[in-house]
Structure formats: C-alpha cells, structure tokens
C-alpha positions as CSV (number, residue, x, y, z in Angstrom):
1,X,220.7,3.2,196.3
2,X,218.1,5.8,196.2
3,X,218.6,6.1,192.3
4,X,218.5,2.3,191.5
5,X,214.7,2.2,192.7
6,X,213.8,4.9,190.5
7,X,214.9,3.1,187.7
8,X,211.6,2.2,185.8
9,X,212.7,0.5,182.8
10,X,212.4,-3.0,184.0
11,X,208.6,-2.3,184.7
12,X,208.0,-1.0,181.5
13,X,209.3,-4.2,180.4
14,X,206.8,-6.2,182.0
15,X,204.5,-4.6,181.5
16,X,204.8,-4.5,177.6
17,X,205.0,-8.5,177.8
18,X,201.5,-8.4,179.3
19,X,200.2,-6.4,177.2
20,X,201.4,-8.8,174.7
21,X,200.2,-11.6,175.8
22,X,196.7,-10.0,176.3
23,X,196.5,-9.1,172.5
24,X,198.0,-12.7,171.3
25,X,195.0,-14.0,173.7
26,X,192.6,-11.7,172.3
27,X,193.2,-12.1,168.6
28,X,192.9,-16.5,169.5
29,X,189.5,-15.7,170.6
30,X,188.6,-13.5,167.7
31,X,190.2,-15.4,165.3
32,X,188.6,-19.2,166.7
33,X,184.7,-17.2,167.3
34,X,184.9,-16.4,163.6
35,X,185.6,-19.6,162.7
36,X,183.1,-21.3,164.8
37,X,180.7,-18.9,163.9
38,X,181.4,-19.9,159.6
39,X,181.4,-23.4,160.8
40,X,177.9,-23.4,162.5
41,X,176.6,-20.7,159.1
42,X,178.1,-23.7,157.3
43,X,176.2,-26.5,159.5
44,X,173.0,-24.1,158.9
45,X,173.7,-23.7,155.2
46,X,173.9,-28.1,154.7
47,X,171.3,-28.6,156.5
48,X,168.9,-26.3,154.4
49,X,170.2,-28.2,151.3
50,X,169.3,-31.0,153.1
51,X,166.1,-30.5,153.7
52,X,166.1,-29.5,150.0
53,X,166.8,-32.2,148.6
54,X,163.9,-34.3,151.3
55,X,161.1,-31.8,150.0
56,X,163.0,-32.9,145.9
57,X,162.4,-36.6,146.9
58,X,159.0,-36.4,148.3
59,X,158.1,-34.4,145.0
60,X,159.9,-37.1,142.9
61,X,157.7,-39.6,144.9
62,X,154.5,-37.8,143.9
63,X,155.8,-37.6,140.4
64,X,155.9,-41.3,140.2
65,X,152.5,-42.0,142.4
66,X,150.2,-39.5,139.7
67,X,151.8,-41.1,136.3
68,X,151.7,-44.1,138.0
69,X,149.0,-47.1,135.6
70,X,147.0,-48.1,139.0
71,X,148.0,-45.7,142.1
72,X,145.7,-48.4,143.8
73,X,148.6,-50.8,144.0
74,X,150.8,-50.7,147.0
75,X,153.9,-51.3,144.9
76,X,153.0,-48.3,142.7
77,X,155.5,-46.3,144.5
78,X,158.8,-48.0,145.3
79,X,162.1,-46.8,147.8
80,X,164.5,-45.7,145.4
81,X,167.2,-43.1,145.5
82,X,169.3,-40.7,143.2
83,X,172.3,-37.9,143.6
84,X,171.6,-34.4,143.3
85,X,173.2,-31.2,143.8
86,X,175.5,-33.1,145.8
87,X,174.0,-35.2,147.8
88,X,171.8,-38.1,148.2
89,X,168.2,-38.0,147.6
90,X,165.4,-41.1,148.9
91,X,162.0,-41.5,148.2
92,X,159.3,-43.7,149.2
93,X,155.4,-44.2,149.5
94,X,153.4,-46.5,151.5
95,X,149.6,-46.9,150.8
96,X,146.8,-47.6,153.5
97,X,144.3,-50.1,151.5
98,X,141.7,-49.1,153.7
99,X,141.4,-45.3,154.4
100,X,143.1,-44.7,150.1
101,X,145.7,-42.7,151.4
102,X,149.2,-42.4,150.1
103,X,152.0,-41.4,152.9
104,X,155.2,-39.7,150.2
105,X,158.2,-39.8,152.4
106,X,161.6,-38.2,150.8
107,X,164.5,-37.9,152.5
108,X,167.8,-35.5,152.0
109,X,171.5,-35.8,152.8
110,X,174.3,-34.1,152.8
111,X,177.9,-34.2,154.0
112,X,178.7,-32.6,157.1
113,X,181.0,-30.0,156.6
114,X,182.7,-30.2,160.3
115,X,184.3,-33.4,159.3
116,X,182.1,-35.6,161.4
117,X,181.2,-38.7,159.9
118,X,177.6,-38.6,160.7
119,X,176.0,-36.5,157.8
120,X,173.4,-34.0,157.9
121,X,170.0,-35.9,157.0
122,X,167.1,-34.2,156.8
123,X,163.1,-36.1,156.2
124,X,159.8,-34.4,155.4
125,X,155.9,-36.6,154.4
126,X,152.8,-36.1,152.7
127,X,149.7,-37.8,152.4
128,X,147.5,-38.0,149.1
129,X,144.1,-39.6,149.0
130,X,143.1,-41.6,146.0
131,X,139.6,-40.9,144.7
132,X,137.7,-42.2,141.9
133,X,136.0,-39.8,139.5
134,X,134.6,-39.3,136.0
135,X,133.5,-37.2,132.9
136,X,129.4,-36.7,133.5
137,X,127.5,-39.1,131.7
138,X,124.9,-37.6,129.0
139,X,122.0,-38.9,130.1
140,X,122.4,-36.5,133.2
141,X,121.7,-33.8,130.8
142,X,118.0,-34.5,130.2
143,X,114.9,-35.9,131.9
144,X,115.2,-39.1,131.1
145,X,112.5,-41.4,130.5
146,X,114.1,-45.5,130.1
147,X,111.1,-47.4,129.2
148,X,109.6,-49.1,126.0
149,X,106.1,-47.4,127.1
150,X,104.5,-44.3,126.2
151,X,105.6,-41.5,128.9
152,X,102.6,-39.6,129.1
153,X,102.5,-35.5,129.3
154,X,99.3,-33.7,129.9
155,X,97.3,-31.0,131.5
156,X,99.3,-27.9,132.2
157,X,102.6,-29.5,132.1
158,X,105.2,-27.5,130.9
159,X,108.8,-29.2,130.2
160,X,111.5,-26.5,130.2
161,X,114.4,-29.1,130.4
162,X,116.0,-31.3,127.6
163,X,114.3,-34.4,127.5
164,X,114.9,-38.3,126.6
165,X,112.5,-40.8,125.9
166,X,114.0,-44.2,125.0
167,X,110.7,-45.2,124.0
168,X,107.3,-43.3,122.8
169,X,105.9,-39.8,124.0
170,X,102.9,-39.4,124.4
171,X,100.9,-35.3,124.7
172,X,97.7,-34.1,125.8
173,X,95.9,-30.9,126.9
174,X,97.8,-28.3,127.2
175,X,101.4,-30.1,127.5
176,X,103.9,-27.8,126.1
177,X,107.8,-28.8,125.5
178,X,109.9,-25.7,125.2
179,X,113.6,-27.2,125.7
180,X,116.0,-26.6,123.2
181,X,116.7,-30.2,122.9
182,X,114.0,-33.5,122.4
183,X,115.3,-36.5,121.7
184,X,112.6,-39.6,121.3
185,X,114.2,-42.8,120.2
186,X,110.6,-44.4,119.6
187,X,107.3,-42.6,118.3
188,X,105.7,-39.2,119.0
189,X,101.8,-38.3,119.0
190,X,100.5,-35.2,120.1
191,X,96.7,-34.3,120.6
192,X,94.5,-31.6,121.3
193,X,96.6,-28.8,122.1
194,X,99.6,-30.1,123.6
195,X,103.3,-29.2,121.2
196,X,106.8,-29.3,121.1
197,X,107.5,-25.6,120.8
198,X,104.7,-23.1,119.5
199,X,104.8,-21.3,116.6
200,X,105.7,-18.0,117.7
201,X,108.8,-19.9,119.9
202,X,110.0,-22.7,117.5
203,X,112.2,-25.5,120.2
204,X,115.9,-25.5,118.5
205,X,116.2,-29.1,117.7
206,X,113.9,-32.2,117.7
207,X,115.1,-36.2,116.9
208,X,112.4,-39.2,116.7
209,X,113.6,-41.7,116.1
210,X,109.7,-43.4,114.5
211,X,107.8,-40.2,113.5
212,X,105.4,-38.4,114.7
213,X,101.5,-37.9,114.1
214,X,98.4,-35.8,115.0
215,X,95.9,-36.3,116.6
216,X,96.4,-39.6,117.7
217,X,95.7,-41.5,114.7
218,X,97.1,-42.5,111.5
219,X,100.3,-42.3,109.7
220,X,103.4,-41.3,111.9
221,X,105.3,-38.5,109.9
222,X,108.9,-38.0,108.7
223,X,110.3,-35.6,109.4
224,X,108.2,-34.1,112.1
225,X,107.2,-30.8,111.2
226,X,104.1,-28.3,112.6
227,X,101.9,-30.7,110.6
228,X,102.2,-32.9,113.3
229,X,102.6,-29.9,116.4
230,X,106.4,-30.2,116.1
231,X,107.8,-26.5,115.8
232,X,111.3,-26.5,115.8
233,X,114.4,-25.3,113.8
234,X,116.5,-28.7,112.9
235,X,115.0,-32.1,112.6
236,X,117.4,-35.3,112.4
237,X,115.8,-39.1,112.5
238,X,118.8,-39.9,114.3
239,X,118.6,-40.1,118.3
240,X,121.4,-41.2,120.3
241,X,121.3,-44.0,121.8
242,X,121.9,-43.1,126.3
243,X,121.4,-45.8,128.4
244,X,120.1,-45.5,132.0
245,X,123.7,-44.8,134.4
246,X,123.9,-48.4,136.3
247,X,123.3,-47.3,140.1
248,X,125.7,-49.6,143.1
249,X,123.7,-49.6,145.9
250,X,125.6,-52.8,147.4
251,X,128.7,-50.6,147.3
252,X,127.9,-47.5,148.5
253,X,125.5,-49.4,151.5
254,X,128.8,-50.3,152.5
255,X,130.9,-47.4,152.2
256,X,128.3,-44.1,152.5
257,X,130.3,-42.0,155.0
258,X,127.9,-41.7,157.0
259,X,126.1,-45.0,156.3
260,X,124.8,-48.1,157.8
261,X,128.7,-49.4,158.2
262,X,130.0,-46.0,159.7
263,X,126.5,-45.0,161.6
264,X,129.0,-42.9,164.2
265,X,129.6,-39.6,163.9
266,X,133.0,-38.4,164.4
267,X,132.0,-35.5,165.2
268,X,127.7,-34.4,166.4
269,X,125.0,-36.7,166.1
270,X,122.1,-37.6,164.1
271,X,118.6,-37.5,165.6
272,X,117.6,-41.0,163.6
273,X,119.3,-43.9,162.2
274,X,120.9,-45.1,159.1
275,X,120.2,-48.5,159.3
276,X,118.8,-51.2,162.2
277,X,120.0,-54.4,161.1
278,X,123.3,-54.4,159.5
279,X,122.0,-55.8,156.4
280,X,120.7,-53.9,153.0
281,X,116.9,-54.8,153.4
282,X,114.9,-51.5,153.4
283,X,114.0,-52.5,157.0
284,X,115.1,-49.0,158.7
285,X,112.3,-46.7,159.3
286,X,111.4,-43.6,157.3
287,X,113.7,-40.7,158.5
288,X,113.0,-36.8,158.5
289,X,115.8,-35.2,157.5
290,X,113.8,-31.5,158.7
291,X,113.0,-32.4,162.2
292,X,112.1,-28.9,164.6
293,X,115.6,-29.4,166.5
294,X,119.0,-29.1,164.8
295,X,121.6,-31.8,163.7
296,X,125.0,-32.3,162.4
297,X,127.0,-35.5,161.7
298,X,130.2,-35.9,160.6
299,X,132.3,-38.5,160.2
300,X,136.2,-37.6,160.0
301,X,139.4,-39.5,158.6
302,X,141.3,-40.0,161.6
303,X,139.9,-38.5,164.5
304,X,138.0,-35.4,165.3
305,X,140.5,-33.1,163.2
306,X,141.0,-34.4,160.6
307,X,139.6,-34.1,157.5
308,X,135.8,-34.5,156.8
309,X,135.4,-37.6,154.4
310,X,131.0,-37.1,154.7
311,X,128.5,-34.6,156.2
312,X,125.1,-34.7,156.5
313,X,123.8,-31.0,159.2
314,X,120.3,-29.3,159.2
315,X,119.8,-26.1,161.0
316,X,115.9,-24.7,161.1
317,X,115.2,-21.3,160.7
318,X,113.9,-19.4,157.8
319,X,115.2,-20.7,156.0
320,X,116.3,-23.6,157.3
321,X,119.9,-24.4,156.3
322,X,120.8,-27.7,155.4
323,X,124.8,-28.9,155.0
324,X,125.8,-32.1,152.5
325,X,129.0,-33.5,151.8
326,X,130.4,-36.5,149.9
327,X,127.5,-39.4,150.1
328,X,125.2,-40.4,152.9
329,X,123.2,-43.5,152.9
330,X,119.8,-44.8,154.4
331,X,118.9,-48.2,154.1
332,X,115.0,-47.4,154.2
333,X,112.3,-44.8,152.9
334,X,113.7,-40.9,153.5
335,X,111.2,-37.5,153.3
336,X,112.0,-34.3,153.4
337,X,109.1,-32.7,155.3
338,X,108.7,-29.7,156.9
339,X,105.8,-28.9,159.6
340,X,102.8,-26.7,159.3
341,X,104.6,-24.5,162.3
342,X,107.0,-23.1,159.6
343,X,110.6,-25.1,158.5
344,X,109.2,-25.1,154.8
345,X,112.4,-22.8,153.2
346,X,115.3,-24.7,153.0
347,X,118.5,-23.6,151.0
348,X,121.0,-26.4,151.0
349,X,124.9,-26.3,150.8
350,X,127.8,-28.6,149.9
351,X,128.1,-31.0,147.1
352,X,127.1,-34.4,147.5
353,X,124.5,-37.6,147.6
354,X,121.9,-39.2,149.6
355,X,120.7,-42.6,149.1
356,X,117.6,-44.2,150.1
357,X,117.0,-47.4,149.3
358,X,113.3,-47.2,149.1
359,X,111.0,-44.4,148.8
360,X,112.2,-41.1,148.9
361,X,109.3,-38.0,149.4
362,X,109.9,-34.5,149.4
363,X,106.6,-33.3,150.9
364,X,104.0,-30.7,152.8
365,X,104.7,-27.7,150.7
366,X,108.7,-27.6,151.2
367,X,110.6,-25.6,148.9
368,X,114.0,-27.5,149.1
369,X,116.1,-25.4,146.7
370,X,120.4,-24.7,146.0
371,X,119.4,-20.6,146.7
372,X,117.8,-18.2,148.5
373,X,114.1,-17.8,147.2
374,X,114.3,-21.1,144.9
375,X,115.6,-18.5,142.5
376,X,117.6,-20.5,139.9
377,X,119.0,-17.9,138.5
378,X,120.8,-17.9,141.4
379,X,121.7,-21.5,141.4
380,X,125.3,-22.7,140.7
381,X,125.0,-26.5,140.4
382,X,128.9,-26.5,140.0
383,X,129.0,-25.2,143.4
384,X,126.2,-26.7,145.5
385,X,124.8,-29.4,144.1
386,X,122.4,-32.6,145.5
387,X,121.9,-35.4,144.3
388,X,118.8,-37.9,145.7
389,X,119.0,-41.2,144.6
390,X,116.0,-43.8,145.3
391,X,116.5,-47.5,145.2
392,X,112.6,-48.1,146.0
393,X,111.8,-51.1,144.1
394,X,108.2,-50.2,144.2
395,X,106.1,-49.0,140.8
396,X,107.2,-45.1,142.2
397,X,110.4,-45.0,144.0
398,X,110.6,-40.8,143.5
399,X,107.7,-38.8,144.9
400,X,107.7,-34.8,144.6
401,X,104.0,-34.0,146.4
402,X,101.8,-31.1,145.3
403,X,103.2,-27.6,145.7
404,X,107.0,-28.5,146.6
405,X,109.7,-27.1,144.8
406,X,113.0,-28.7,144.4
407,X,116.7,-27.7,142.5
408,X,118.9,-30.5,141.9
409,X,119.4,-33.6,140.8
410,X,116.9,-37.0,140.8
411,X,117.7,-40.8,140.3
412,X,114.9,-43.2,140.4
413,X,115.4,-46.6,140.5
414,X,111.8,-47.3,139.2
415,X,109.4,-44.6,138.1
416,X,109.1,-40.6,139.0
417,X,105.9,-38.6,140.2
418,X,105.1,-35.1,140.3
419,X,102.4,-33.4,141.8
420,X,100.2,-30.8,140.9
421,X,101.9,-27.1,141.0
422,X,105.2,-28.6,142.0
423,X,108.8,-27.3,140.6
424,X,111.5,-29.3,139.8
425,X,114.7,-27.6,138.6
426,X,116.9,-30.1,137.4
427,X,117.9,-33.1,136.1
428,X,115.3,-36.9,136.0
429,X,116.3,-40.2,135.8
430,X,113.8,-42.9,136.1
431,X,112.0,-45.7,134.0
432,X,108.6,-43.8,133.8
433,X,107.7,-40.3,134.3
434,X,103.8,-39.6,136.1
435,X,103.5,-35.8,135.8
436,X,100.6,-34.0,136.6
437,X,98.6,-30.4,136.7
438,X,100.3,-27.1,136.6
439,X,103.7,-28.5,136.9
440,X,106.9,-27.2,135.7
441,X,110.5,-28.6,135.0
442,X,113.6,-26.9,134.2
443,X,117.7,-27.2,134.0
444,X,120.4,-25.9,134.9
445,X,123.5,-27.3,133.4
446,X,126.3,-28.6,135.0
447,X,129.9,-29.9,134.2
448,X,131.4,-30.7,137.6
449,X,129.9,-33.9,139.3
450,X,129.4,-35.1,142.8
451,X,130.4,-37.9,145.2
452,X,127.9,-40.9,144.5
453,X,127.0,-39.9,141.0
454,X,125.9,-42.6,139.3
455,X,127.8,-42.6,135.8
456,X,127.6,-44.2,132.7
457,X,131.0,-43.2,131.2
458,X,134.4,-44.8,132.2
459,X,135.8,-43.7,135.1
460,X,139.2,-42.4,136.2
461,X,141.4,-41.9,139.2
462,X,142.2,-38.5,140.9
463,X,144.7,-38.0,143.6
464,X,143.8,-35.3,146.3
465,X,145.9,-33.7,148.6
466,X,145.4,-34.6,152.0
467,X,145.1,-31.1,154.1
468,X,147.5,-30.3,156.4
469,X,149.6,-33.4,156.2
470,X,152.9,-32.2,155.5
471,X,156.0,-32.9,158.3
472,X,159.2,-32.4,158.5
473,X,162.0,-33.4,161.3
C-alpha cells in the first residue's frame, strides 16, 4: 500500500495534459489577435484609399468647374462618377446664386475587406467663390482728359505722369510736361514758356493727332518739333484711340459690401451712414471718413468668421492708419478731412474702392498717401492700392484742395480740380482737368487691379478658393 501512493506517474500525466491544453489555448489567442489586428491594419488601410479616392473626386469636380464655359451656371458642375484604383469615385457641385460660391463634394468607396457588405465610404467638400476680373484697361495708364475742349495747363504746373487728351491741349506760363508718354488725339498750342519736355530733358515720345503751334497763333505744325516747344525723341501723328472705362454705379449701389443694401457690419461699426433712403439719389449726407474716434466695419460671408467679403477701418494717430478692402459705397458727397488738432498723416492699407456718388473732397492739408512720408518711392500700387470714384453729376465731381497730397487712383464722373501746391501721385480719369499753381502729378505703374475698377477691356471669370472650407467625415 505504502508504495502505490508513491507512485507519481499518473500525476505527471495530468499534469502534462494541462500544460497542453494551456499552450493549444495560448497559441488560439495569439494566432486570432494577429489576425484581428491585420484585419483592423486592413480596415485602416481601405479606408485611407477611401478617402483617397473622395479628395480624387472633389479635385475632378474642380477640374470640371475652372474649364467649365460659364461657372455661373448651376448645371456647370454635374454628379457623375468613375472607377479608380479600385474603387468607386463621385463628384458633385452645387452653386449658391446669391453669395457665388461653389460647394465641390467628392466622395470615395471601397470594398470592405472584412466581408461585410456595407463598404467603406469616405466624403470630403470645398467651397470656391466665383469672381469677376479683368486685364487693366489703358486708359488707367495716363491722366486722362475725355473732352472735345481745350484742357488747359498753366502756372507752375508740372505733369510728371503720361497723359491723354482726347481733344486739344492747351499750355501756359510755366506749364511743363516731362512724362515719357503724350498722347493728344486733337490739337496742341503752347505759349509763353510752357513745353512738353525742355531741351536739356527731351520727353521720349509725343503723338497729336492735329499738330501743334507756337504761340498761340497760326499754322498748326506736323510733326511737332521744338519749333513749336515739343522736345521729344519720337514723334508719330498716330494716337490711339482710349475711350473713357464706362463706370456702374446702379450695380455696385447694390452690391458695395459695405453699401447702402448691406449697411450692417458683420463685424464693428461705422460712425456714419451709407445711405438714408434706400434708393440711389445722392440724398445721404457728406461723411468724414477721418473723424477723431476710431472705426472698423466689416461685413463677413457667413457670420462673424468667415471670410471678409469688404472693409472699410480708420485708426487716428500719426499717422493715422486707414484699412480698405474690396469696394465700399456712399450714396452721397464723401471728404477726407482731417482737423486742425492733428489727424493730417494718413497711410492707407488694403486694396480696394470707394464710391461716392456725388462729390468727393480730399481736404484741410491731409496728406492721404499708400506709404509712410507720401514717399512714392515707397509705394507699391500692386500691393496697396485705392481707388476713389465720384459719381457727382456736378461741373467738378473730384476736388483735391490746396496743399493735400494724395497716391492712388481717381475716377471722375465729370471734371477734376487741383489746388494750388497739392500732389497727386497717380492715375486721372475725368472729362476736364482744372489744375492750378505749384501743382504736381506723377505715376506709378501698376498691373494688378482692384475690386470696383472700372474697366474698359472684356472681362473674365476667376475662381477663388474659399479659406478654410475644406471637410471631411
């Protein structure tokens, strides 16, 4: 008996079929982990093809909406859908009428490579907005005179800009044209001892259109030569022939951001008013856009975040800073005036266009300039550039007052006046131009218009990325 229970075999033998049975259980678990881990790196890896393919449709959708004839036409993007790299691709685009904005959906989906019959599907958006731009029409190259008259230079002015004169030119005094370009379509006559160019500084190229004669009498001359007080390097009898840019002041009355239709501001406040009566009449009063107390209005596509469709700020100081963006409207006569307590410096930034639809003055000795100083050196119009536009439909609809300078650009509806010692840098369109004493008028050239610019040339679409828009599920 007593050596029976010290036989240990049997034990061993049960113990072995545990141990068995533990590493048979063991290796199951290993063995179904590892396969659901490839499974789920296998979920993960479709589903990034997935989304693949959405971000392939959404792209496929811009495709179509920027070689699209009109992008203006809600049908311009249609659902469609296509196989790629294995799996189905959709796109689609829907177009809001109102705000131009194009919402490019594309979707991606792929099999589901646990069997299920549910496959992975994966969706990501974009929004474009459609804008309308254009190449910069010539005239806004020159000061541009468009009448049949005589526009009249004399005194000390000195014209340091190209310059246009679909009719005659008339100099006196001491006028003096030293632009590189003149361009008279009618007759020139030059008395006293007013010149295009002087002797010692010959201009580089002169067209009239009629001739030209000195003193103001006689025969008028072809070509004009320094006979006639005409010093310049090439002569042609040919001018081009620029008409005046057309100016809409019904449309942009009704869609200036800020303007008399959106007079809120998203986002600040404007110490005045836009308009008073809801209709385009001239009836609002005249607004100070450099009051003593700050200001900034915006008005926002969507809500306070999102982006800023116009923006019209002023911040005084020395200088005072003002902020422009896209085009701002005022049914009534507009100044820019500072006070005799100081608020005469102002440097503006932004791109962009205010209208007035009557008089617009830039007054009391303000130097309203693109750069510190009114240096324009400095000046990048491509960069910061204004452009007032007066709709005034009295004889002078532009008025820069005596010893004000200004960078930037001018539209009158009717005629222009400068005062004495006042500086305009930049360029003039109006019907007449009334310069006086010790005045001066130079260019800087640009090549990248702004919002509101009126143009003469044919314009085209351009399709801008709306920022921040892109989702995904």
């Amino acid at each position: 008996m007593r050596l029976r229970f010290r036989d240990e075999s049997g034990v061993a033998l049960v113990m072995a079929v545990w141990i068995l049975a533990f590493l048979m259980l063991t290796g199951s678990s290993l063995v179904f982990y590892a396969g659901s881990g490839a499974s789920h790196a296998e979920v993960s890896t479709e589903d990034a093809r997935a989304l693949n393919l959405a971000e392939a449709g959404e792209n496929y959708a811009r495709a179509i909406l920027y070689n699209a004839a009109d992008p203006e036409l809600s049908s311009a993007v249609g659902p469609g859908s296509l196989t790629l790299e294995g799996g189905t691709v959709g796109y689609s685009g829907t177009y809001d009428s109102t705000t131009k904005i194009w919402t490019l959906t594309g979707t991606g989906t792929h099999l589901n490579p646990t069997g299920a019959a549910t496959p992975i599907s994966r969706t990501v958006s974009s929004q474009v907005l459609v804008a309308s731009s254009s190449g910069i029409g010539l005239a806004w190259g020159y000061v541009f005179a468009d009448t049949t008259n005589c526009t009249t230079l004399g005194n000390n002015v000195t014209i340091d800009a190209p310059i246009y004169v679909r009719g005659d030119l008339c100099m006196q005094d001491s006028a003096l044209i030293t632009a590189d370009l003149v361009q008279v379509r009618g007759k020139v006559q030059i008395t006293e001892s007013a010149s295009i160019g002087t002797a010692a500084a010959p201009v580089a190229a002169v067209a009239v259109g009629g001739g030209c004669r000195y003193p103001w009498s006689g025969s008028y001359v072809t070509p004009c030569t320094s006979a006639q007080k005409v010093y310049r390097t090439a002569f042609s009898p040919i001018v081009l022939d620029l008409a005046k840019p057309a100016l809409d002041f019904p449309s942009w009355y009704a869609n200036a951001k800020p303007g008399p239709m959106s007079q809120t501001c998203t986002v600040g406040s404007f110490p005045g008013q836009f308009d008073n009566d809801g209709t385009l009449n001239r009836s609002n009063p005249m607004q100070n856009l450099f009051p003593s107390v700050p200001y900034d209005c915006q008005v926002r596509l969507g809500g306070p975040l999102g982006p800023v469709l116009g923006r019209i700020a002023y911040t005084p100081g020395s200088p005072g800073i003002f902020y422009i963006q896209g085009v701002v409207f005022f049914d009534g006569k507009l100044e820019f005036a500072g006070n005799f307590a100081g608020n005469k410096d102002v440097v503006y930034v932004g791109r962009g266009s205010i209208y007035a639809s009557d008089t617009i003055t830039i007054r009391n000795h303000v130097r309203f300039c693109a750069s510190v100083g009114c240096d324009a050196t400095l000046w990048n119009p491509n960069v910061n550039l204004l452009l007032l536009a007066s709709g005034a439909l009295s004889p002078i609809s532009f008025i820069v007052e005596n010893n004000t300078t200004w960078h930037g650009a001018i539209y009158a509806v009717n005629d222009y006046s400068q005062g004495s010692s006042a500086i305009v840098c930049g360029p003039i369109i109006a019907q007449e131009l009334f310069i006086e004493n010790n005045t001066d008028i130079c260019y800087v050239p640009f090549t990248v218009g702004v919002p509101g610019l009126p143009w003469n040339s044919t314009p085209t679409i351009q399709l801008v990325n709306v920022p921040d828009s892109y989702t995904t599920d």
